[in-house]
Residue frames relative to the residue before (quaternion, step in Angstrom):
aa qw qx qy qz dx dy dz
X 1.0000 0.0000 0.0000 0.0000 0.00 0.00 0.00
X 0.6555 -0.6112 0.3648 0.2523 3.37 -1.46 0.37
X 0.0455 -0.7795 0.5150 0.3537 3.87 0.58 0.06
X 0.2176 -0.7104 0.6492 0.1627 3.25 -1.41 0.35
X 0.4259 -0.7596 0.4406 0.2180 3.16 -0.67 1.42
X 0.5235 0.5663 -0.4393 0.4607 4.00 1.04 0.28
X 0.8200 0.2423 -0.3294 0.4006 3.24 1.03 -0.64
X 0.4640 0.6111 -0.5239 0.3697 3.87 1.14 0.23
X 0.6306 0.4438 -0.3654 0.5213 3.45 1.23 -0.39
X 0.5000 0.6281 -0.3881 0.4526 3.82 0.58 -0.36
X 0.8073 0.1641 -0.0662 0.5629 3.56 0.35 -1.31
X 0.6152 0.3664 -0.5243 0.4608 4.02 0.36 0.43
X 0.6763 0.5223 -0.3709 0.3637 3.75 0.95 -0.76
X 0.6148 0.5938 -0.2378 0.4613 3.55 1.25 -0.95
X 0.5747 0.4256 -0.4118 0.5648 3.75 1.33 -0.65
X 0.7601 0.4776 -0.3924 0.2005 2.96 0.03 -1.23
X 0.3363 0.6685 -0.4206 0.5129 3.87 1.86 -0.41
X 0.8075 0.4245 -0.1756 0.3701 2.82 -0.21 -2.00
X 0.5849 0.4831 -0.3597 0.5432 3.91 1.01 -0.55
X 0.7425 0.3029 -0.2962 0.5188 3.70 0.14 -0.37
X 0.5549 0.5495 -0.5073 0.3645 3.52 0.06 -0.31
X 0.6162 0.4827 -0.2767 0.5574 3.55 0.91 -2.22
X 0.7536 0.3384 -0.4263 0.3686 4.00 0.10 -0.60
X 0.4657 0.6455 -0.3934 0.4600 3.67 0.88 -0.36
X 0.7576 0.4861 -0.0747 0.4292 3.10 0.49 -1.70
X 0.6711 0.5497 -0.1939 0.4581 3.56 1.15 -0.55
X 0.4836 0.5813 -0.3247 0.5682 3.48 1.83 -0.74
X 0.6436 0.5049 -0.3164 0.4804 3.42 0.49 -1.76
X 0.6714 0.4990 -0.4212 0.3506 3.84 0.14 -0.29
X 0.6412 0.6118 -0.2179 0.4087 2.99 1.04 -2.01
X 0.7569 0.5445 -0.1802 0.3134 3.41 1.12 -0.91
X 0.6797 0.5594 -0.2766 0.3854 2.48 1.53 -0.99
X 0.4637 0.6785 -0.1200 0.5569 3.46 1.89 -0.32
X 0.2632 -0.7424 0.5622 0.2519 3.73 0.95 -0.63
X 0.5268 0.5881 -0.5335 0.3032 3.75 0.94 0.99
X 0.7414 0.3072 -0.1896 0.5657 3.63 2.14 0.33
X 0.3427 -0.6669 0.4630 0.4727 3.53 -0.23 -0.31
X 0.5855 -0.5908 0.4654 0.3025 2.85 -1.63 1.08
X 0.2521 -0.6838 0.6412 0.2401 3.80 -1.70 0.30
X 0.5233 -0.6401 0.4269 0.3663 2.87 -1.35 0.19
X 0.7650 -0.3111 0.3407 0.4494 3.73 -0.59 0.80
X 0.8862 0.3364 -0.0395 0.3161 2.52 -1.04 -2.39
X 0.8725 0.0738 -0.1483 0.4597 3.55 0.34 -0.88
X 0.6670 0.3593 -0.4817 0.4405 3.87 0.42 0.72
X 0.8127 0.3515 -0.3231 0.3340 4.02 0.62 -0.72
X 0.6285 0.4798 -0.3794 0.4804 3.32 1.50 -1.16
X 0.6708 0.1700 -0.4656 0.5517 4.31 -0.03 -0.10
X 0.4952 0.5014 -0.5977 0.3823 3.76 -0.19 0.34
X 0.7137 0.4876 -0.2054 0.4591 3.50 0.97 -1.31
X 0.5228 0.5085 -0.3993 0.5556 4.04 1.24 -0.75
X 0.4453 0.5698 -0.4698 0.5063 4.08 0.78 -0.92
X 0.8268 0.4447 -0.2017 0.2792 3.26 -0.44 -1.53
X 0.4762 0.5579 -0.3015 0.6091 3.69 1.83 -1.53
X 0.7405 0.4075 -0.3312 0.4193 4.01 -0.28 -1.37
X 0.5122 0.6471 -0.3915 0.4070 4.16 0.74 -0.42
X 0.8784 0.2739 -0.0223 0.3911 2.58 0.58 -2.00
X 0.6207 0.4190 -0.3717 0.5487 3.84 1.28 -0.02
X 0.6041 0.4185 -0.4881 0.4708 3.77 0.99 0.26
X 0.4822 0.7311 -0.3443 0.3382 3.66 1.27 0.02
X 0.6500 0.2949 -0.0979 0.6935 2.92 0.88 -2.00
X 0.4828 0.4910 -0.6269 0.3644 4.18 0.02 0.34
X 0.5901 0.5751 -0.2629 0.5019 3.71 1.21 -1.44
X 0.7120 0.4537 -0.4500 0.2911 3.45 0.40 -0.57
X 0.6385 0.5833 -0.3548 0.3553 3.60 1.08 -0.92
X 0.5274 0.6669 -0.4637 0.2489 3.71 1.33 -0.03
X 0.7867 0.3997 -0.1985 0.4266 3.37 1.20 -0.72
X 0.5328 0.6510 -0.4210 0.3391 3.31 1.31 0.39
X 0.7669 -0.5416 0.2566 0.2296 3.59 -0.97 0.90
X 0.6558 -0.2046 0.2363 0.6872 2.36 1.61 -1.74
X 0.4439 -0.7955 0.4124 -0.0072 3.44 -0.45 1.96
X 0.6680 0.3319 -0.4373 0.5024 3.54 0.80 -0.29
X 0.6291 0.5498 -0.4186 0.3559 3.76 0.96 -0.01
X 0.2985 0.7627 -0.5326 0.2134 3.73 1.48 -0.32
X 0.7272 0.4170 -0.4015 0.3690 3.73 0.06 -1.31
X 0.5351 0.5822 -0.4855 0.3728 4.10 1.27 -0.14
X 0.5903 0.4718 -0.4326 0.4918 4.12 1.03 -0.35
X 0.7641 0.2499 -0.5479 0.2312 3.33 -0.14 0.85
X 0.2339 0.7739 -0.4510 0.3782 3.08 1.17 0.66
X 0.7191 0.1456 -0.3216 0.5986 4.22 0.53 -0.10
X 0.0138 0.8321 -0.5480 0.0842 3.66 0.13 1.07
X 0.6548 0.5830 -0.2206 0.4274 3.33 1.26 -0.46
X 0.7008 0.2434 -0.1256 0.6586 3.48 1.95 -0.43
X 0.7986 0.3700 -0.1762 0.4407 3.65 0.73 -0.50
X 0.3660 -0.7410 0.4722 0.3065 3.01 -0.80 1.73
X 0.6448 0.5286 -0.4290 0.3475 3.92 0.50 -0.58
X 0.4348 0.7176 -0.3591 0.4086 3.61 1.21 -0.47
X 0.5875 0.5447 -0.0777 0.5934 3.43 1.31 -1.97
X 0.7930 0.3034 -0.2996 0.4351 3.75 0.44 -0.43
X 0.4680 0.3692 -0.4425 0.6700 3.76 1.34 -0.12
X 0.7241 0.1127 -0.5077 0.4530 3.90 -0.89 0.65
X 0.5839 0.5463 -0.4872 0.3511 3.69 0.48 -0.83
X 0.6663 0.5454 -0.3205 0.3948 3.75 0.19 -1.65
X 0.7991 0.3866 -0.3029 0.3467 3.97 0.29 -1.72
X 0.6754 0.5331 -0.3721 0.3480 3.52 1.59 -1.36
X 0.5272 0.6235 -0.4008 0.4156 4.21 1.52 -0.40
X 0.6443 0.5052 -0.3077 0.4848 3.57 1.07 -0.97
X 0.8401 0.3006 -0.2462 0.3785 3.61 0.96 -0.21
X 0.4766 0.4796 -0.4891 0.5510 2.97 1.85 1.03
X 0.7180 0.3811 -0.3098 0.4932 3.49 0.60 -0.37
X 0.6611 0.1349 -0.5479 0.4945 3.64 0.70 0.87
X 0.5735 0.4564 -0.5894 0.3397 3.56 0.26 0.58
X 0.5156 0.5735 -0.4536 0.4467 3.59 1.30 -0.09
X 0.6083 0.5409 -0.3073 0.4930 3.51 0.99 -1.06
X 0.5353 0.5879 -0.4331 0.4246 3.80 0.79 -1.07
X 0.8235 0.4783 -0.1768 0.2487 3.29 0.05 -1.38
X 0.5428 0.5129 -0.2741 0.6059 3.15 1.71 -0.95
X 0.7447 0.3986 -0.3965 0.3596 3.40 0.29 -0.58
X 0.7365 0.4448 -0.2685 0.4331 3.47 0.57 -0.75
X 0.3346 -0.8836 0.2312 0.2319 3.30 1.41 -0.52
X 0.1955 0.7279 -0.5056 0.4199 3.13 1.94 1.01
X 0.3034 0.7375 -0.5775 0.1746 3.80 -0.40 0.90
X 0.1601 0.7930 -0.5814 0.0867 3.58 0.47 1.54
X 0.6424 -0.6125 0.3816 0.2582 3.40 -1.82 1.31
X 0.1869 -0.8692 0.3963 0.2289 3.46 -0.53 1.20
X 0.7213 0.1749 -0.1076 0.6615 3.26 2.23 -0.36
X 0.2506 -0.6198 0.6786 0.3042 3.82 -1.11 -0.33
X 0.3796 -0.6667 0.6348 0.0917 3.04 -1.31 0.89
X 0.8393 -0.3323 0.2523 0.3486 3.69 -1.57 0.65
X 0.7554 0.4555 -0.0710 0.4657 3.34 0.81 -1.75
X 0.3921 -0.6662 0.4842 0.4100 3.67 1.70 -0.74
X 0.5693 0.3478 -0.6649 0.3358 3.61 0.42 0.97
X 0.7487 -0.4936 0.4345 0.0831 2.85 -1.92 0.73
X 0.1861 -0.7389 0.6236 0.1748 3.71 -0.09 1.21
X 0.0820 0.8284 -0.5321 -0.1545 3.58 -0.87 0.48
X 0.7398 -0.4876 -0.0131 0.4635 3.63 -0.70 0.40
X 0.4053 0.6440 -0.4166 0.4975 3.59 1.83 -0.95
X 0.7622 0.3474 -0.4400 0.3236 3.61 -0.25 -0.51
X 0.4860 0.6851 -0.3775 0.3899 3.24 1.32 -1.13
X 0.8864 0.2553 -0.0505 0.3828 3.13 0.06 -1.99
X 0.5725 0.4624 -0.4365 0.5176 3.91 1.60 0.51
X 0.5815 0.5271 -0.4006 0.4728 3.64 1.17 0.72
X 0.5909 0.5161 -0.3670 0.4998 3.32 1.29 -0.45
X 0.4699 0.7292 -0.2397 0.4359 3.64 1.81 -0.95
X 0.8101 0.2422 -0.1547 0.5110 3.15 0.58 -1.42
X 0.5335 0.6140 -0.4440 0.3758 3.70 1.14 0.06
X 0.5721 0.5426 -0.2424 0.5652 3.39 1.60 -1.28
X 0.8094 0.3915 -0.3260 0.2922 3.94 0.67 -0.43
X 0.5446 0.4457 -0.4054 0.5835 3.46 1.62 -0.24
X 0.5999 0.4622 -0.5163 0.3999 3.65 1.05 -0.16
X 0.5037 0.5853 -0.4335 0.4645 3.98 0.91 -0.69
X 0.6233 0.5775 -0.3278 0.4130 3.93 0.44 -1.53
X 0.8112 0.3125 -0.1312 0.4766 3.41 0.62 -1.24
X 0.6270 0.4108 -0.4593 0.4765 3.46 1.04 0.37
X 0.6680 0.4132 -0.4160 0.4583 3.49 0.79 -0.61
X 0.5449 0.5966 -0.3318 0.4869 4.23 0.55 -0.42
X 0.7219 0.2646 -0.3282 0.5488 3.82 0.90 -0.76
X 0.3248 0.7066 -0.5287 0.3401 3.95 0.65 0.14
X 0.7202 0.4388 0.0127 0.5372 3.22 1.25 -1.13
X 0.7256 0.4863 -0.2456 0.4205 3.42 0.61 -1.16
X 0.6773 0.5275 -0.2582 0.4430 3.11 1.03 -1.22
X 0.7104 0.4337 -0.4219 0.3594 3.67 0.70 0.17
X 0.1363 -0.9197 0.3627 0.0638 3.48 -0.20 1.33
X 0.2601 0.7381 -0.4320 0.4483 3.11 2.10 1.31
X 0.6981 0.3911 -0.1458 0.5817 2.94 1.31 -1.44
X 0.2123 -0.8535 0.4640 0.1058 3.68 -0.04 1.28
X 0.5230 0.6199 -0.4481 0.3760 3.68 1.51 -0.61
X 0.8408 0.3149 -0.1759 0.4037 3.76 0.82 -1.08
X 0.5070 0.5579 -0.4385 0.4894 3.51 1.63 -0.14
X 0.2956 0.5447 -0.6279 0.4709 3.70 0.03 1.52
X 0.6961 -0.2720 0.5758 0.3314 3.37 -2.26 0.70
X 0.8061 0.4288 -0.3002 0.2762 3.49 -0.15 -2.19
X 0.6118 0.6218 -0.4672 0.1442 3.48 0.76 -0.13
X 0.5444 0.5918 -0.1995 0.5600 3.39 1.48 -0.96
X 0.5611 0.5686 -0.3864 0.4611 3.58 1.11 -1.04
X 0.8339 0.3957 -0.1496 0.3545 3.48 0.61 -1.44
X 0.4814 0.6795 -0.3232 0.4495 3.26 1.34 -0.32
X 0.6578 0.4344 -0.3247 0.5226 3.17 0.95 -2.04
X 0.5065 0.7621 -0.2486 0.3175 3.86 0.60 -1.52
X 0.7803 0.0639 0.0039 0.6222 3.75 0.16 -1.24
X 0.6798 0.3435 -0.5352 0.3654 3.59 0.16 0.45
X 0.6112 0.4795 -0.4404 0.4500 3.55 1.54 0.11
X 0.6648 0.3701 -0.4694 0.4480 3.71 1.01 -0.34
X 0.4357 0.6220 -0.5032 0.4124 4.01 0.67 0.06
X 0.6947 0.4427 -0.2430 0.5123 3.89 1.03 -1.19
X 0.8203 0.3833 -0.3246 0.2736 3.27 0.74 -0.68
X 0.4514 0.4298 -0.4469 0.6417 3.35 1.71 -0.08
X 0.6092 0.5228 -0.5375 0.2582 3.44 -0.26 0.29
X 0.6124 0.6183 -0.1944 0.4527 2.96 1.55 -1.68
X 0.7377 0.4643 -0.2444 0.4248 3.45 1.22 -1.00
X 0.5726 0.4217 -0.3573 0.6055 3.87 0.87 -0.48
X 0.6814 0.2410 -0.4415 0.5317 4.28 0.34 -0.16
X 0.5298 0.4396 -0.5362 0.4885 3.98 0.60 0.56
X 0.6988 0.4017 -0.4887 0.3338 3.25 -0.11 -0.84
X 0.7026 0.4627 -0.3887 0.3757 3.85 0.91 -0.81
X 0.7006 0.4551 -0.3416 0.4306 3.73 1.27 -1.08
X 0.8453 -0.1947 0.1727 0.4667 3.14 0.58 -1.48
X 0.2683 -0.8587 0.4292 0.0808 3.27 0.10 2.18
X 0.5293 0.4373 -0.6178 0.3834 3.91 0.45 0.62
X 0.6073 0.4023 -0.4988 0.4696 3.88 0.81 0.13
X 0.5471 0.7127 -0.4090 0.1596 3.94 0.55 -0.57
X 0.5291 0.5245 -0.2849 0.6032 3.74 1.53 -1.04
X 0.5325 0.6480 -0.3464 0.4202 3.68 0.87 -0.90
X 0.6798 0.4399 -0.1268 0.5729 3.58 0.36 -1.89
X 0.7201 0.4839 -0.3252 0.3762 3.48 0.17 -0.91
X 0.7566 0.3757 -0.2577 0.4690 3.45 0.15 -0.97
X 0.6178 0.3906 -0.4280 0.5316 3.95 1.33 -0.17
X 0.8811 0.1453 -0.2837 0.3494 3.19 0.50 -0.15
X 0.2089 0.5951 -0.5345 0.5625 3.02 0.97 1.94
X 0.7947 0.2170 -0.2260 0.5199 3.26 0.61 -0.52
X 0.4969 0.5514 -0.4012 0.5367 3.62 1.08 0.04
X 0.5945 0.6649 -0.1202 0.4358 3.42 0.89 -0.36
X 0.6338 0.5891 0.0073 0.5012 2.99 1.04 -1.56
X 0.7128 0.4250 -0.0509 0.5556 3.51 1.30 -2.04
X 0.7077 0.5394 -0.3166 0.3285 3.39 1.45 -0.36
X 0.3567 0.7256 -0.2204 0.5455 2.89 2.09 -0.75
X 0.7475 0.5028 -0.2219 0.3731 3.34 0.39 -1.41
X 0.7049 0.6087 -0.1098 0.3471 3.07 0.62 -1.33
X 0.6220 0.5759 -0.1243 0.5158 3.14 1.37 -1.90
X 0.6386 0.5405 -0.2342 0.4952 3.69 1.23 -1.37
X 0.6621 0.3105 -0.3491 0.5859 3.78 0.85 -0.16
X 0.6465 0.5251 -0.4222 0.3579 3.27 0.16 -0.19
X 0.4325 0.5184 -0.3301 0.6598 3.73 1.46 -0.50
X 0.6007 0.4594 -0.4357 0.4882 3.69 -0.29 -1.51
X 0.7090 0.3887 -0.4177 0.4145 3.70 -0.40 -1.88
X 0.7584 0.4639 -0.2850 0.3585 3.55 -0.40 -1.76
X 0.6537 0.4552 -0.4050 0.4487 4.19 0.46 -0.46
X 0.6603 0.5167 -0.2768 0.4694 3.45 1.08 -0.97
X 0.5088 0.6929 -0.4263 0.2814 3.95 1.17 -0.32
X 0.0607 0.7236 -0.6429 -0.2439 3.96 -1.02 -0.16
X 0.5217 -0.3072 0.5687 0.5568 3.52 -1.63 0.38
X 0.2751 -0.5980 0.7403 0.1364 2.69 -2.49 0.61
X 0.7002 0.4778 -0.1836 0.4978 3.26 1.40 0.23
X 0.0985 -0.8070 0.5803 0.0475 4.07 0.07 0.53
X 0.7314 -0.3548 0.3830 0.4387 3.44 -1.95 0.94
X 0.6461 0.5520 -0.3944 0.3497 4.28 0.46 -0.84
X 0.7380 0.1824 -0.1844 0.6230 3.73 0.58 -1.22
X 0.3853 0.5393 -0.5952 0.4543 3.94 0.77 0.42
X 0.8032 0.4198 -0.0675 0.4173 3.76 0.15 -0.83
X 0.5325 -0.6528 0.4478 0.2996 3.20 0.95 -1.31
X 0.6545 0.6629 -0.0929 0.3515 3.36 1.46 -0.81
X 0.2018 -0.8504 0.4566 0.1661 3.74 0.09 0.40
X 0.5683 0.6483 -0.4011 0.3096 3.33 0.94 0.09
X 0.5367 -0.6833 0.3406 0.3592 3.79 -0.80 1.55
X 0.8549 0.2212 -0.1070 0.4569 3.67 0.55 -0.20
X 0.0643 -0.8204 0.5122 -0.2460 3.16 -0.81 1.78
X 0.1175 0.8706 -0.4777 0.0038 3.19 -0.24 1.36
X 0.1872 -0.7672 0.5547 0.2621 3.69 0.04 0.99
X 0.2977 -0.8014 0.5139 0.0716 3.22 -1.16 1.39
X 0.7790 0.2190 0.0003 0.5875 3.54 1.59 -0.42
X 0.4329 -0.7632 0.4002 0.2642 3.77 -1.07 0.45
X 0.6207 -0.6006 0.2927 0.4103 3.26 1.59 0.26
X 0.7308 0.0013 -0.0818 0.6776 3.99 0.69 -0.49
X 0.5801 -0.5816 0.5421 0.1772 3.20 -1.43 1.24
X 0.7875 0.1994 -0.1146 0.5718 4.27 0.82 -0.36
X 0.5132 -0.7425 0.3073 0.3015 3.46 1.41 0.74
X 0.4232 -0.7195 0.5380 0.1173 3.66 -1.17 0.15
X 0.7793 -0.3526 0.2966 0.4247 3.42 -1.65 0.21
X 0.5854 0.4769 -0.3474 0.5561 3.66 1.20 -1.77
X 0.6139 0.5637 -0.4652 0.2983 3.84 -0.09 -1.18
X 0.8157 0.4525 -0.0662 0.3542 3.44 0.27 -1.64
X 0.7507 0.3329 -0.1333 0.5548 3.76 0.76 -1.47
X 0.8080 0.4368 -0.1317 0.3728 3.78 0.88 0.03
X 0.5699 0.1415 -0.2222 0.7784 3.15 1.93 0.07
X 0.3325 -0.7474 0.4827 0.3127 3.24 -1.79 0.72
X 0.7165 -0.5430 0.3263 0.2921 3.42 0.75 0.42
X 0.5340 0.6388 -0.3302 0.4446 3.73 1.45 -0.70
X 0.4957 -0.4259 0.6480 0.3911 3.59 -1.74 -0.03
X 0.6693 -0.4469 0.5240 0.2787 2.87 -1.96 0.19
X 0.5832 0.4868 -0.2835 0.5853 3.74 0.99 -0.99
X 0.7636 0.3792 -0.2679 0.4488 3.82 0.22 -0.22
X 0.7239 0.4129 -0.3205 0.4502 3.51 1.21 -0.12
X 0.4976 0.5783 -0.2984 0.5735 3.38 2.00 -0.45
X 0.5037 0.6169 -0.3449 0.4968 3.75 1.20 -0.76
X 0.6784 0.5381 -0.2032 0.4570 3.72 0.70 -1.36
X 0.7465 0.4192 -0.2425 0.4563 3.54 0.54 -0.86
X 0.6337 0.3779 -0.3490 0.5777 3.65 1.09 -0.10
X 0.5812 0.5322 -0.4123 0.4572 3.20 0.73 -0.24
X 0.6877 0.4260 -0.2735 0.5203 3.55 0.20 -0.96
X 0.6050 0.5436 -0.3422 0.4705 3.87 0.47 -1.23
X 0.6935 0.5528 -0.2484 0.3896 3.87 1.04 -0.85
X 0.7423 0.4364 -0.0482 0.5062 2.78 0.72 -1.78
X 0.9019 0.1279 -0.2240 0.3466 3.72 0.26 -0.61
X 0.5189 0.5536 -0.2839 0.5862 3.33 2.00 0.85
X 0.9294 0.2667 -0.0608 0.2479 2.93 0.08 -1.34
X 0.5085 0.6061 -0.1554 0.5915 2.96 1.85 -0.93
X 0.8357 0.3012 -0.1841 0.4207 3.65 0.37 -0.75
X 0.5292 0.4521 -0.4498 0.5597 3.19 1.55 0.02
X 0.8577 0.2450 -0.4216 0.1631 3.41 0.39 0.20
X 0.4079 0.6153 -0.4623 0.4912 3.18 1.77 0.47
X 0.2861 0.5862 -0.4796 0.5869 4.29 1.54 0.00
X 0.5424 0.5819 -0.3573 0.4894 3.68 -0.12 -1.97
X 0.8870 0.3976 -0.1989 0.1245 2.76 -1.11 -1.52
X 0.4959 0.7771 -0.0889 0.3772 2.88 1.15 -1.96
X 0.7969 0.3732 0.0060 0.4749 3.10 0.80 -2.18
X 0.6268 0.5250 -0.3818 0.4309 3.42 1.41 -0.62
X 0.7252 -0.2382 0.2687 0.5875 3.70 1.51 -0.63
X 0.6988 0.4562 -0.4092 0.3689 3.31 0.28 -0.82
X 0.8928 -0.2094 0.2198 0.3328 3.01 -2.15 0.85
X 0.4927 -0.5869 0.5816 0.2730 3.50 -1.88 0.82
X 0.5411 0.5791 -0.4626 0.3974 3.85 1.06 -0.88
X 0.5469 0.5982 -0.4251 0.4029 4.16 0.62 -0.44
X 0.3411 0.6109 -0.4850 0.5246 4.29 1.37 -0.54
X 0.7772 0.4555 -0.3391 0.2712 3.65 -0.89 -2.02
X 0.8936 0.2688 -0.2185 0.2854 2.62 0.86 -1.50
X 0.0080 -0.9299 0.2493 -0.2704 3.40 1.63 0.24
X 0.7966 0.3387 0.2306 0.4444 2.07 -0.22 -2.53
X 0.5084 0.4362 -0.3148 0.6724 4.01 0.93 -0.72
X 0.7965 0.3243 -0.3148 0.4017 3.82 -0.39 -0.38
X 0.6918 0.5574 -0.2793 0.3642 3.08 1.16 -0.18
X 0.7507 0.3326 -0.2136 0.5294 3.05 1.54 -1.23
X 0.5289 0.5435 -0.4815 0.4394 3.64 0.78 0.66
X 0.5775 0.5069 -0.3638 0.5264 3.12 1.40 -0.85
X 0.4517 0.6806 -0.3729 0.4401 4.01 0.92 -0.41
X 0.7569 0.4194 -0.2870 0.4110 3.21 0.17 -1.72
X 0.7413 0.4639 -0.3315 0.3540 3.62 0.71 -1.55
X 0.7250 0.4446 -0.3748 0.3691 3.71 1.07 -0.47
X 0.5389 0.5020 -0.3760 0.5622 3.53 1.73 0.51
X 0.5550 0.3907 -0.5046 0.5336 3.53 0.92 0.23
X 0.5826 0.5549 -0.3414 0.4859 4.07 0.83 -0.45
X 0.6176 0.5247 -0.3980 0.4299 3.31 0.78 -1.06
X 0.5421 0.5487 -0.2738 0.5745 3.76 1.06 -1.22
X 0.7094 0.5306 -0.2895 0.3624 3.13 -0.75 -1.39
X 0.7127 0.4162 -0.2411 0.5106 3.73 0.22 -1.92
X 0.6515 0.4462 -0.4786 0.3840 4.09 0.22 -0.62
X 0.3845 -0.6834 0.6161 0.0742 3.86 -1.18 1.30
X 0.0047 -0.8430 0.4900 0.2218 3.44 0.19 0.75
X 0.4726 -0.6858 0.2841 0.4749 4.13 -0.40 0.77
X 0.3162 0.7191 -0.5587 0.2659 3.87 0.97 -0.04
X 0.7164 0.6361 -0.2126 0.1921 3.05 0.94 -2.04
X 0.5528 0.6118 -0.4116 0.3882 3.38 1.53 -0.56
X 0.7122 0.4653 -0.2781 0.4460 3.45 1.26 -0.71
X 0.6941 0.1102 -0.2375 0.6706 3.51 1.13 0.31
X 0.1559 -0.7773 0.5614 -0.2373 3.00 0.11 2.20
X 0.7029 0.4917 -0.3810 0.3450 3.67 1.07 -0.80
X 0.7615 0.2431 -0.2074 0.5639 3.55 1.26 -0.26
X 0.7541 0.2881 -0.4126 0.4221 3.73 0.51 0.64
């Protein structure tokens, strides 16, 4: 397939939200527990939470590049009942308006106790209304990931691991974020962020590494013969059919060498795995807070390139019929 460079930004910028919020949102728990120190609202969750708002509205801004037509966008959520992208246009805006009403509240600092728990802490509404958050973001994860999954032509992304990996590297993108804006706001949470999203990391790697394995181990179920129609053992397609190429030609192959798409997959496998787990590593072993920024920068480029692979690696079955150029 073709990657489109509106949506690799769409779905790495939106994790990475969704990845910082769930780490945000995870402190506020720890805390609420005495297993972190508390922050103060106003100046560690609510601009921690605008971070998370600026992700996710530069996301959906990215989406309108590849649409046909943009003033019709608000018409895709209209088959919600069959379409996983349908589910992501209500899923995506209704998160952005839990995680600035979560921010709202921190900031202004109206946080009354809606319940008391067994032990006698105090449920207050932030928790209340950063659980509906994080319900609305593993729901987002799992709507953007089946966009893809759900097509079981395309055999590279019709896998479990896709959603796995989605949910996976847009949470270790959030949590190195979360951890390089601790170390600057508030560095008793930073070792915190770090070591989750060291090991979030780590699981993304993992995950991402079967998902290659699966996808190398695939064959067409279809050949140039029942492409066409023809039963004869030997087919040699000698042309692509239009001298200035076509819709299939363009939107369905990306157009790259083989050496340049193998190039891409180490690259990414480096940059948004390997590399940042060990400046994470490090970080944790002692070295300097300045080792977060960059982290997190190595990571989310390394993102994009394994979302131009993710594309790229899917074989659409057309291609058998325009074999001379894919």
């Amino acid at each position: 397939m073709r990657p489109d460079f509106s949506v690799l930004l769409l779905t790495t910028l939106i994790g990475a939200g969704q990845g910082l919020f769930l780490a945000l949102y995870t402190a506020e728990i720890y805390a609420l527990f005495d297993l972190l120190p508390a922050q103060d609202g106003r100046a560690f969750h609510a601009p921690g939470a605008l971070i998370a708002l600026v992700l996710l509205a530069a996301g959906l801004a990215a989406s309108f590049f590849h649409l046909g037509r943009p003033e019709r966008a608000w018409r895709a959520a209209a088959q919600w009942r069959t379409s996983w992208l349908s589910r992501e246009v209500i899923a995506l805006p209704a998160f952005m308006a839990a995680v600035a009403a979560w921010g709202a509240i921190h900031y202004v600092g109206y946080r009354p106790a809606l319940a008391t728990l067994p032990s006698g802490i105090p449920v207050e509404a932030t928790a209340a209304l950063g659980a509906a958050g994080t319900l609305l973001a593993f729901a987002l994860f799992l709507c953007t990931a089946m966009i893809y999954a759900c097509l079981p032509f395309l055999r590279e992304w019709a896998s479990a691991l896709t959603p796995l990996n989605f949910t996976l590297m847009g949470g270790a993108s959030g949590f190195t974020l979360a951890a390089a804006y601790a170390a600057a706001g508030a560095p008793s949470l930073a070792r915190f962020f770090a070591v989750w999203a060291l090991v979030l990391t780590l699981a993304a790697g993992v995950g991402r590494l079967a998902s290659l394995a699966r996808n190398a181990r695939l064959r067409p179920k279809s050949t140039p013969q029942t492409a066409i129609g023809i039963k004869h053992p030997r087919i040699v397609q000698k042309s692509m059919g239009f001298m200035g190429g076509s819709f299939n030609t363009r939107e369905f192959f990306h157009g790259k060498a083989g050496t340049f798409v193998r190039s891409v997959r180490w690259a990414f496998l480096a940059a948004a795995f390997a590399v940042p787990s060990l400046l994470l590593a490090a970080y944790l072993a002692g070295a300097g807070g300045a080792l977060l920024p960059a982290a997190f920068l190595v990571q989310y480029c390394g993102l994009l390139a394994e979302r131009w692979y993710f594309f790229a690696e899917a074989n659409h079955p057309q291609n058998l019929y325009y074999r001379a150029i894919a």
